[in-house]
TITI-843763 format. One line per 10 residues: number of its first residue (from 0); for each residue y, z, x of N, C-alpha, C. Coordinates in pm, whole numbers, plus 50000, padded with zeros to 5 digits. Atoms other than C-alpha are relative to their C-alpha. Layout:
<pts>
NUM) Y:Z:X:Y:Z:X:Y:Z:X  ...
</pts>
This chain:
<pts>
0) 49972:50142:50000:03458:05735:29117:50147:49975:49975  49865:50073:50006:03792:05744:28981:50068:50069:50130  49941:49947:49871:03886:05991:29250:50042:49908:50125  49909:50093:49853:03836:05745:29517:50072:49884:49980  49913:50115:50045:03961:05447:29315:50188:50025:49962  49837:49930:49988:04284:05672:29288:50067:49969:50167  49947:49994:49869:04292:05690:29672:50008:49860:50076  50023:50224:49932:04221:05300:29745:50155:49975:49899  49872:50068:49990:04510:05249:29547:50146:50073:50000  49884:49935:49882:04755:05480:29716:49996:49937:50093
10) 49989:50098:49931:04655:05319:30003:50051:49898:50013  49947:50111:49987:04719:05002:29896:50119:49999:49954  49819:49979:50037:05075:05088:29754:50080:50062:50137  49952:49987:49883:05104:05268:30071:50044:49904:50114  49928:50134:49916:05073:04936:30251:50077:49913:49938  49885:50132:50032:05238:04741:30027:50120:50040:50016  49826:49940:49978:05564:04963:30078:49996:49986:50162  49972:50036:49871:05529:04912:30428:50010:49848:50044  49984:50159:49967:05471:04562:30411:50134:49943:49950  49857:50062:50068:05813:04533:30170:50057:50101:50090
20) 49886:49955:49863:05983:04722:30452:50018:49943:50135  50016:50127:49879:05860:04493:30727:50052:49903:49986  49902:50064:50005:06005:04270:30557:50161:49961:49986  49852:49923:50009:06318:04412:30487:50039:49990:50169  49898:50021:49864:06378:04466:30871:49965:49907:50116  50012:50118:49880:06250:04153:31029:50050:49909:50020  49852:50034:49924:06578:03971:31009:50047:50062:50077  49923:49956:49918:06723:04203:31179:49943:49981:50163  50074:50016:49859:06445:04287:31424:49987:49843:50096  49942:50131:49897:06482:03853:31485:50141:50002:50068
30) 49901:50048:50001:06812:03901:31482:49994:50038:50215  49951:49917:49881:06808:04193:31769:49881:49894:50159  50110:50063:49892:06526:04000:31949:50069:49840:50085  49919:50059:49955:06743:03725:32006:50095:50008:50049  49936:49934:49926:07004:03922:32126:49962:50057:50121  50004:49967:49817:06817:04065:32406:49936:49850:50025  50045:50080:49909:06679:03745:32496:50164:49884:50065  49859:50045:49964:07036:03630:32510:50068:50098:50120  50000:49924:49893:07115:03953:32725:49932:49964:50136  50075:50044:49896:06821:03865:32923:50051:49881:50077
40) 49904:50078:49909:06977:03551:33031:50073:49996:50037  49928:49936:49937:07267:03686:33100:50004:50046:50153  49991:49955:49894:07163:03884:33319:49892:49923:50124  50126:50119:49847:06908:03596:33490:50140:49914:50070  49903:50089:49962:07251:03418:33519:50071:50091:50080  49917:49926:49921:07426:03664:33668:49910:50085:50143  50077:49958:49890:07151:03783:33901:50036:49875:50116  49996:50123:49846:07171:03426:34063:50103:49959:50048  49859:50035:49877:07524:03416:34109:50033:50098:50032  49991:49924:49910:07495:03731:34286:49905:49945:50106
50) 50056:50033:49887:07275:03598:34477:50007:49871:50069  49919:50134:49939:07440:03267:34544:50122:50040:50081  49889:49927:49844:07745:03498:34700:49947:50058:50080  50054:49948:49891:07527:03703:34866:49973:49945:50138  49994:50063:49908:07429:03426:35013:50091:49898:50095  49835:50008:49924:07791:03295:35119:50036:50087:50061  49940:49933:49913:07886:03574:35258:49862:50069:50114  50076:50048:49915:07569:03605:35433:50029:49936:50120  50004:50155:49917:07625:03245:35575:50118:50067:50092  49907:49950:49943:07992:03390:35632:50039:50081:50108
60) 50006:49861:49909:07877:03715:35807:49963:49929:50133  50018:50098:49900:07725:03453:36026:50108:49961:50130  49842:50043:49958:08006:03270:36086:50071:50061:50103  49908:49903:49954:08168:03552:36200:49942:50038:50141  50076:49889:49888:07918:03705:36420:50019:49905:50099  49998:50033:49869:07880:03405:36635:50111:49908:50024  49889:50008:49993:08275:03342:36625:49997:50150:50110  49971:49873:49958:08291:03714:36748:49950:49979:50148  50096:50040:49857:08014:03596:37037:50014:49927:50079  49922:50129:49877:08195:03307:37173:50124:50085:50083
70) 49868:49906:49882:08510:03537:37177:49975:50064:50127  49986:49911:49914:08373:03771:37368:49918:49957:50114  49994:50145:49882:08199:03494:37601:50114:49995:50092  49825:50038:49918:08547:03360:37658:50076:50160:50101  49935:49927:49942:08664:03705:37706:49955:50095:50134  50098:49958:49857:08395:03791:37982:50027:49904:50117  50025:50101:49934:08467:03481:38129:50109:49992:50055  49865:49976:49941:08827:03540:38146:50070:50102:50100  49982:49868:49941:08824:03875:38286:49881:49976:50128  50030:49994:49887:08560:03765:38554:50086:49921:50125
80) 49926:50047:49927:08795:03486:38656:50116:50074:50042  49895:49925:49961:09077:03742:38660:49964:50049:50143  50073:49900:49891:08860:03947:38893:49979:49905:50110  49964:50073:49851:08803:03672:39118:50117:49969:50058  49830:50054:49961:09187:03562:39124:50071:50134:50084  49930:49893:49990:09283:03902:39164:49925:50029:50198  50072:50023:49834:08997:03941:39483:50029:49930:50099  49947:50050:49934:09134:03660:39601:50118:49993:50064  49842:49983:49973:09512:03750:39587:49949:50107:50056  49972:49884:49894:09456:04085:39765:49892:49993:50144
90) 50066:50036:49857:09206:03904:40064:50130:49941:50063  49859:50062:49969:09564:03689:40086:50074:50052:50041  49884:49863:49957:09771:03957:40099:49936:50089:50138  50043:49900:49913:09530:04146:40314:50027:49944:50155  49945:50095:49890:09566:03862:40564:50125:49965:50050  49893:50030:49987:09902:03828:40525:50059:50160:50121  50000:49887:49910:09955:04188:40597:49949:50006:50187  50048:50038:49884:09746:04151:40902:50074:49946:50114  49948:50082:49942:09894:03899:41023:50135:50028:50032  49924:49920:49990:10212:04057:40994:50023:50131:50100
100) 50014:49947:49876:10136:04299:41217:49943:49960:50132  50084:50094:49910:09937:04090:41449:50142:49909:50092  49903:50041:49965:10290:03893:41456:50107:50108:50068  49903:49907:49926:10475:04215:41562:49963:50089:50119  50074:49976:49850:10240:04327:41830:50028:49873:50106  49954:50088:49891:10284:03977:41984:50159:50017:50071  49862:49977:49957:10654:04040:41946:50039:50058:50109  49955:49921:49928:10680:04341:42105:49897:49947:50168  50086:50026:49850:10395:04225:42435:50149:49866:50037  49890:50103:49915:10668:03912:42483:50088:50093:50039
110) 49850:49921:49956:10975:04160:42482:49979:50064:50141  50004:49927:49859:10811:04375:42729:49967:49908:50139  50075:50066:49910:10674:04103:42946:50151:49892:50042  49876:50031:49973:11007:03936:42944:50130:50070:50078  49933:49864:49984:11176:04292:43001:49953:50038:50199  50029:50029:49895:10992:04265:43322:50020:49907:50105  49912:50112:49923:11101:03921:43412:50158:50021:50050  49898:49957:49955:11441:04062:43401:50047:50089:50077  49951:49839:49881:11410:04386:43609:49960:49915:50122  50044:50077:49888:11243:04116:43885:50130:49914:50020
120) 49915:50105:49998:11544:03889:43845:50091:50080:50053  49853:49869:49933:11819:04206:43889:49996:50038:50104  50048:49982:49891:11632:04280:44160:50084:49944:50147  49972:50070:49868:11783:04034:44389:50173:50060:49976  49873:49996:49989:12127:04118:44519:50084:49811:50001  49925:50127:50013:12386:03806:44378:50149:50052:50004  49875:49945:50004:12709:03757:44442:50107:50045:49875  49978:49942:50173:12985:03873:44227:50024:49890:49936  49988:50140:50093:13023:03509:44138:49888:50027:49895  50135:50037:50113:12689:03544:43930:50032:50168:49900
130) 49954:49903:50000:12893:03888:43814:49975:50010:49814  50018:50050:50133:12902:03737:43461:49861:50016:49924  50154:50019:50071:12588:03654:43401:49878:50135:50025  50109:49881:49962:12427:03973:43526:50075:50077:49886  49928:49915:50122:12674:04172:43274:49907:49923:49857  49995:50047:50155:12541:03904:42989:49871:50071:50013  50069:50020:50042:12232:03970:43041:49910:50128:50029  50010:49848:49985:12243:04370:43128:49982:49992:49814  49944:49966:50151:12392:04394:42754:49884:49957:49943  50114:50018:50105:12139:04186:42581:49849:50072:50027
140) 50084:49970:49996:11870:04320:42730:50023:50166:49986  49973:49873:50044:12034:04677:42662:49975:49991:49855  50012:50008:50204:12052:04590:42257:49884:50002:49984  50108:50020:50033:11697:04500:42298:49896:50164:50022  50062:49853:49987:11596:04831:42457:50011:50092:49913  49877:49910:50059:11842:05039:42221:49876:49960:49845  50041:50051:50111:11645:04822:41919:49841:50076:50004  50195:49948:50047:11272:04927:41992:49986:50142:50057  49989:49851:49966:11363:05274:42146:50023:50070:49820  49949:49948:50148:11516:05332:41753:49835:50057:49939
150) 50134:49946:50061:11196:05545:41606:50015:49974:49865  50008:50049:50129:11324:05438:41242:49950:49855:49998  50020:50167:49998:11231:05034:41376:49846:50027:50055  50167:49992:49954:10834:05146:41442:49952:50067:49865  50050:49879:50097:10829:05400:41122:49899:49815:49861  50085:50092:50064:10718:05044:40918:49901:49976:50037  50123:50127:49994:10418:04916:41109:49965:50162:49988  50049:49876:50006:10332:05332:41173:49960:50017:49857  50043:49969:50157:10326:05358:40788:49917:49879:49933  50078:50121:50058:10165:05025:40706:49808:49999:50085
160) 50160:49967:49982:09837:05103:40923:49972:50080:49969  50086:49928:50073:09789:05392:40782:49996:50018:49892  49965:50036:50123:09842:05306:40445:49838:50006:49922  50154:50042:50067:09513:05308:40181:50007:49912:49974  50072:50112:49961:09336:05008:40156:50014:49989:49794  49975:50000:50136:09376:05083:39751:50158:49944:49976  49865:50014:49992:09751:05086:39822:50066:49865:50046  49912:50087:49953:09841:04789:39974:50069:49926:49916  49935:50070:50081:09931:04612:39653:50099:50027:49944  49874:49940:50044:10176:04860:39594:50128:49927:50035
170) 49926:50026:49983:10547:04817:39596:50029:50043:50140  50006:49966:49829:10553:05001:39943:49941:49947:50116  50069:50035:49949:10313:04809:40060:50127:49884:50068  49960:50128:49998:10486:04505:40013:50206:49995:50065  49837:49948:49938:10869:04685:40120:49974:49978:50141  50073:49968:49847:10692:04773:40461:49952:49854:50100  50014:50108:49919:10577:04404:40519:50115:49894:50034  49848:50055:49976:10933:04286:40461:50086:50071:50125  49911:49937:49871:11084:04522:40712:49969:49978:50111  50091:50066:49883:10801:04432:40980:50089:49850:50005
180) 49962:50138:49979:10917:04065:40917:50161:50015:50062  49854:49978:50023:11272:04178:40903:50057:50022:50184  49992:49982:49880:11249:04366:41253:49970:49888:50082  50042:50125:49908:11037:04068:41430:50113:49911:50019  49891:50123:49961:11306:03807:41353:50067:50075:50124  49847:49940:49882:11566:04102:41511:49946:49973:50150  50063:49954:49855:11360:04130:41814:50000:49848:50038  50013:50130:49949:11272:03755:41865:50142:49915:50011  49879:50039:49990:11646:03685:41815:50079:50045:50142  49931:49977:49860:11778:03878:42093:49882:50020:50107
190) 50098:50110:49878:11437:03733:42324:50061:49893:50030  49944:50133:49984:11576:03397:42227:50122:50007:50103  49870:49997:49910:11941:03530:42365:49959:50014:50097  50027:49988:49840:11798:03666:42681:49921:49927:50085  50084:50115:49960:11583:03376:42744:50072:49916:50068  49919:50059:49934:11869:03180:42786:50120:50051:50068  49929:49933:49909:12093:03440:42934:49958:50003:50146  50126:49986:49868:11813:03468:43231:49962:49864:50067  49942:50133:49945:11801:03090:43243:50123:49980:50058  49894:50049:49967:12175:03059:43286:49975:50078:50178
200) 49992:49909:49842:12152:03342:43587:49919:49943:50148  50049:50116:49914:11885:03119:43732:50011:49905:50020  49933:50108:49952:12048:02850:43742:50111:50017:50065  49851:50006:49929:12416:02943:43875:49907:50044:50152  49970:49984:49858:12214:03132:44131:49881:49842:50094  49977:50092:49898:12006:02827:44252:50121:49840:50017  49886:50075:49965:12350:02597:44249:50007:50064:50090  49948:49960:49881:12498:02866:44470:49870:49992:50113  50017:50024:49884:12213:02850:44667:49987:49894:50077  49976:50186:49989:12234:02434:44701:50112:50070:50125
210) 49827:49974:49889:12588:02523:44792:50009:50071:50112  49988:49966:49857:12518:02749:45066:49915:49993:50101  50034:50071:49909:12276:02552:45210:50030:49817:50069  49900:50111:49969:12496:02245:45229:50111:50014:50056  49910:49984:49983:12803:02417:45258:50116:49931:49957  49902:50027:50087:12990:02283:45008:49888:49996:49824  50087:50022:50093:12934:02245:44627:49942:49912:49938  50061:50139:50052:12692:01999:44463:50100:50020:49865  49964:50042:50165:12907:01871:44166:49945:49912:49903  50030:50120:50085:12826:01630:43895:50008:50050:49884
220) 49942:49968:50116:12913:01552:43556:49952:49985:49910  50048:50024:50095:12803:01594:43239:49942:49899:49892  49987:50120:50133:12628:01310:43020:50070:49983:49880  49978:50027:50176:12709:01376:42689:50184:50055:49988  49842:49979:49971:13121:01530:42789:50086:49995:50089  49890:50021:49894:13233:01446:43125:50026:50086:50066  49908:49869:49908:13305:01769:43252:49925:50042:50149  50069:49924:49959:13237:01879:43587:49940:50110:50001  50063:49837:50040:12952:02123:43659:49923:49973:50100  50110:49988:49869:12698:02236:43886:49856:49931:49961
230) 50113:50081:50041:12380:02045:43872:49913:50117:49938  50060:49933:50072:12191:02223:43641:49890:49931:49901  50048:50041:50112:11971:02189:43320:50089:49986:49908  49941:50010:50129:12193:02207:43061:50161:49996:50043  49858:50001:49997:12607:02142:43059:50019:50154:49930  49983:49883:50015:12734:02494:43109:50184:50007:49898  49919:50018:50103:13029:02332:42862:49960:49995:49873  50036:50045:50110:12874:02180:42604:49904:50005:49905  50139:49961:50004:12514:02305:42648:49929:49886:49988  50044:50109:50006:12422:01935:42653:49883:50007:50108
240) 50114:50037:49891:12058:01884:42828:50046:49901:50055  49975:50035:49910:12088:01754:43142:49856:49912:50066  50168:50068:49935:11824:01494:43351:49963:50117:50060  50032:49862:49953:11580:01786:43422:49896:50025:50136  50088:49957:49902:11449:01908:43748:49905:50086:50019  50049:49851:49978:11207:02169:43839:49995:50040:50158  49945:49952:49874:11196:02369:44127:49858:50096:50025  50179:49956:49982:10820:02473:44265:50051:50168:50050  49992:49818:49964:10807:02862:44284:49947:50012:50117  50138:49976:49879:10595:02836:44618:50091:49945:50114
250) 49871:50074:49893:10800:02600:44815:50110:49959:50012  49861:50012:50021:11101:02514:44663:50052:49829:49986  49999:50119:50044:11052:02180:44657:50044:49944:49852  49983:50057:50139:11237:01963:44357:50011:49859:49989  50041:50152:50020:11128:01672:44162:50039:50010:49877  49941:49972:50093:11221:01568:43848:49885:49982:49871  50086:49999:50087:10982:01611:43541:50022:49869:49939  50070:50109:50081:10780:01349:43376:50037:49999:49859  49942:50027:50104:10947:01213:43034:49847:50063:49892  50068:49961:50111:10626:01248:42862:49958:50161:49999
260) 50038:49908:49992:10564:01602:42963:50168:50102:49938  49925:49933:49989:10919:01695:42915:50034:50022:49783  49985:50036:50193:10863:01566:42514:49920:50122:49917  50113:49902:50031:10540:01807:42529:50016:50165:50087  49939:49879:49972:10666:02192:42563:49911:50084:49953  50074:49989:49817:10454:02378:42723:49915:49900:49987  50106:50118:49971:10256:02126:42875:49877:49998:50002  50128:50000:50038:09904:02077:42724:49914:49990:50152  50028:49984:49890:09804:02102:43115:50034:50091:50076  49933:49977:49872:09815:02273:43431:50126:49900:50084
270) 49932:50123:49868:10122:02150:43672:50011:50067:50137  50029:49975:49881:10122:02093:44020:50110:49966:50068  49866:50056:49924:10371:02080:44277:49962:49878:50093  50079:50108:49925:10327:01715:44448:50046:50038:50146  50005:49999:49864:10477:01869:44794:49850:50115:50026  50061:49907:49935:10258:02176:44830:49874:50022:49954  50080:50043:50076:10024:02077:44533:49959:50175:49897  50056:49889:50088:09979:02472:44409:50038:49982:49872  49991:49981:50073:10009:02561:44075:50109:50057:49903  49833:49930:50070:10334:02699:43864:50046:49966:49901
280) 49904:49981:50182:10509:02793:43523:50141:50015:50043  49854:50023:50050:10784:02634:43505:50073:50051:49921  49894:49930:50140:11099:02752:43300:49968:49917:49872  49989:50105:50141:11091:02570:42920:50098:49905:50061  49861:50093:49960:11311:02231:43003:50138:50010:49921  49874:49978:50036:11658:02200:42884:50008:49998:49855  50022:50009:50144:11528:02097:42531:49993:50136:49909  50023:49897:50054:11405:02406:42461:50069:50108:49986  49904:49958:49994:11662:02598:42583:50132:49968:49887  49928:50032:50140:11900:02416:42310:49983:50039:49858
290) 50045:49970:50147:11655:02466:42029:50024:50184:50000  50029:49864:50013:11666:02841:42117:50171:50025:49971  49866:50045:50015:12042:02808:42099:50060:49979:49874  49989:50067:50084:12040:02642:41802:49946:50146:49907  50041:49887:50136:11814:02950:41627:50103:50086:49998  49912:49811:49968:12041:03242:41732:50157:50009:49967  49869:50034:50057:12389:03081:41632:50026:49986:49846
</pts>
């Protein structure tokens, strides 16, 4: 009996020293308990303003992305228009080119087709009165031969058709279509001269032949300076157009051209001769002859 009444109150001294130690550290333990719940908010506060930037730069990343997506919109959009501009400048060019040669093939078919008019014209024996004009128009039509015989004045269009089709935008490309242009003028310049060199020759020789079927010479004088001259197209002083006749290739018959036809060079028609009524290409009238005059000086 006392045995266990010994051990009941161990026990209870046992708890009562635990109970005066519980109390002993349960200031503190409030103290610390309030400390983490102070921590704890802390870190509830600081969780949500991480997650209030998160979500700014979020929003931001946004921002960005479909900033980044317009750019590169724009920059698809810019680079297709390039691509069309660019397609379009080398169909331009390609045409140009073209055309460029297109213009120096015509060149050269007039020269030769002209080159022919003149070996038909030399043809005829004139006197040496017309001695002049057969010398002018030996020479020019020698420069012209001398010009497209030159194998360095063909080496441009030769190198420009066979050129790659990649290449044309090159600087060679574009050298090659300047020299083409360059040559054409030369060539159409001394056409122009022998155009009217070949006119003049056909005209002195039909004066002389007026004159030696009259037996004397037709004179008359210039409108625009007075000077005598042989009836002609143009004042062989002044080069002043003259009232203009033509002269039918068939019969020989002359009448004097129609004002409104003489305004319209070549004539948007066939013409007819009213004695014999055939058909015939006339020379250019005196107008034209001036303007050609006018380029080559």
């Amino acid at each position: 009996m006392i045995k266990a009444y010994s051990a009941n109150a161990y026990q209870v001294e046992k708890a009562a020293a635990s109970i005066s130690t519980c109390q002993t550290d349960y200031p503190a333990l409030k103290i610390r308990l309030t400390e983490l719940k102070l921590e704890a908010d802390d870190y509830a506060a600081t969780a949500k303003n991480l997650e209030l930037e998160l979500d700014k730069q979020l929003e931001r990343l946004k921002q960005v992305y479909r900033q980044l997506q317009e750019s590169m919109s724009a920059l698809l959009s810019q680079r297709a228009s390039q691509r069309k501009k660019q397609k379009e400048a080398r169909q331009q060019y390609d045409k140009a080119l073209q055309s460029a040669l297109q213009s120096w093939f015509s060149t050269i078919n007039k020269a030769e087709s002209r080159d022919m008019e003149v070996e038909t014209a030399l043809q005829n024996q004139d006197p040496e009165t017309l001695q002049e004009e057969r010398t002018q128009l030996l020479q020019i039509r020698g420069s012209l031969e001398n010009l497209l015989a030159n194998k360095d004045f063909r080496t441009a269009v030769e190198k420009l058709k066979d050129i790659e089709a990649d290449d044309k935008h090159s600087q060679q490309a574009q050298q090659l279509k300047r020299d083409i242009e360059r040559q054409s003028k030369q060539v159409s310049s001394l056409l122009d001269r022998l155009t009217i060199a070949l006119q003049q020759l056909y005209s002195q020789r039909q004066w002389l032949k007026q004159q030696a079927s009259s037996g004397q010479a037709q004179q008359s004088h210039c409108l625009a300076c007075g000077h005598s001259m042989p009836e002609g197209e143009f004042c062989l002083h002044c080069g002043a157009p003259q009232p203009q006749q033509l002269d039918c290739q068939h019969c020989g018959h002359r009448y004097p051209l129609s004002r409104h036809l003489s305004a319209l060079w070549p004539p948007p028609q066939a013409l007819y001769c009213p004695a014999c009524g055939k058909q015939y290409t006339p020379w250019p009238p005196q107008a034209s002859i001036i303007e050609l005059s006018d380029k080559i000086q």
